[in-house]
N, C-alpha and C positions, 0 to 999 in steps of 0.2 A: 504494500500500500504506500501512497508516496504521500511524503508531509506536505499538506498543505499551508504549513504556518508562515507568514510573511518572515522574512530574513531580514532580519535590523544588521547583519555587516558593515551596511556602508556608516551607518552611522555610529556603532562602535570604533569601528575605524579613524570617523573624524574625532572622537574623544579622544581616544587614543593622541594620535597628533596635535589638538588643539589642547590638554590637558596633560598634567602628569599623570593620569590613572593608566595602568597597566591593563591590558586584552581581556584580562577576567575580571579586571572592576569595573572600567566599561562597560562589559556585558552587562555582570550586575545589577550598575546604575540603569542599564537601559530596562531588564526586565523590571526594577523596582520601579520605577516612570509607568512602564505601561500597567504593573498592575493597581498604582493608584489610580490609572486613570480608569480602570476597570472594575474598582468599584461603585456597587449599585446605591442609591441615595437609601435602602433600607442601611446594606451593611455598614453606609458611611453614619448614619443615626446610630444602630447597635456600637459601633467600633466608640465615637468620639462621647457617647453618655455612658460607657466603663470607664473610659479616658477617665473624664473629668468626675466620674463619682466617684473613683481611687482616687484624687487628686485629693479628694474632699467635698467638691461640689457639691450642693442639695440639689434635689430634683427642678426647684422651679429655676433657680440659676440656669441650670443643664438645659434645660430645653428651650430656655429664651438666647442661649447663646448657639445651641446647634440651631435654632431658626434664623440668628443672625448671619451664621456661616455658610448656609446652603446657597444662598444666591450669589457666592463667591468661588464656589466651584469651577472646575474648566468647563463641564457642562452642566448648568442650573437646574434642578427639578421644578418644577412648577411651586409655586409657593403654596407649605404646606402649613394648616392650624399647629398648635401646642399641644392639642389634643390627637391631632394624627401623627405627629414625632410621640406622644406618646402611647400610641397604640403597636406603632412599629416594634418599640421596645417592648413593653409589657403584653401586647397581642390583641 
């Protein structure tokens, strides 16, 4: 079966040359890039309201600031209530 995954080379490549990062941190950086950019506006809610309740946050902090942060995104979800960031979480 043949891989269909897009080949980032070239642009590891240019890190490589434009940076001191070396061929495997390159990569790295490039897979870490793509896979923030691939997550989904639930996982980015679950991920950043553990973030900031470790942190110490209370809940209503937490989701007035994950509502600030969504439309800051590379790409914005539609804007959502406080009540639907917290239905993400809690279900």
């Amino acid at each position: 079966m043949l891989d269909r995954r897009p080949s980032y080379d070239d642009l590891v490549e240019h890190l490589v040359r434009s940076t001191s990062l070396q061929r495997g941190e390159a990569a790295r950086v490039v897979l870490d890039v793509l896979a923030y950019f691939d997550e989904t506006t639930e996982d980015f809610v679950r991920r950043r309201h553990r973030e900031l309740q470790a942190s110490g946050a209370v809940n209503a902090e937490i989701f007035e600031r994950i509502a600030a942060e969504l439309p800051h995104r590379a790409v914005a979800p539609p804007e959502l209530s406080l009540r639907q960031l917290r239905r993400i979480v809690y279900g």
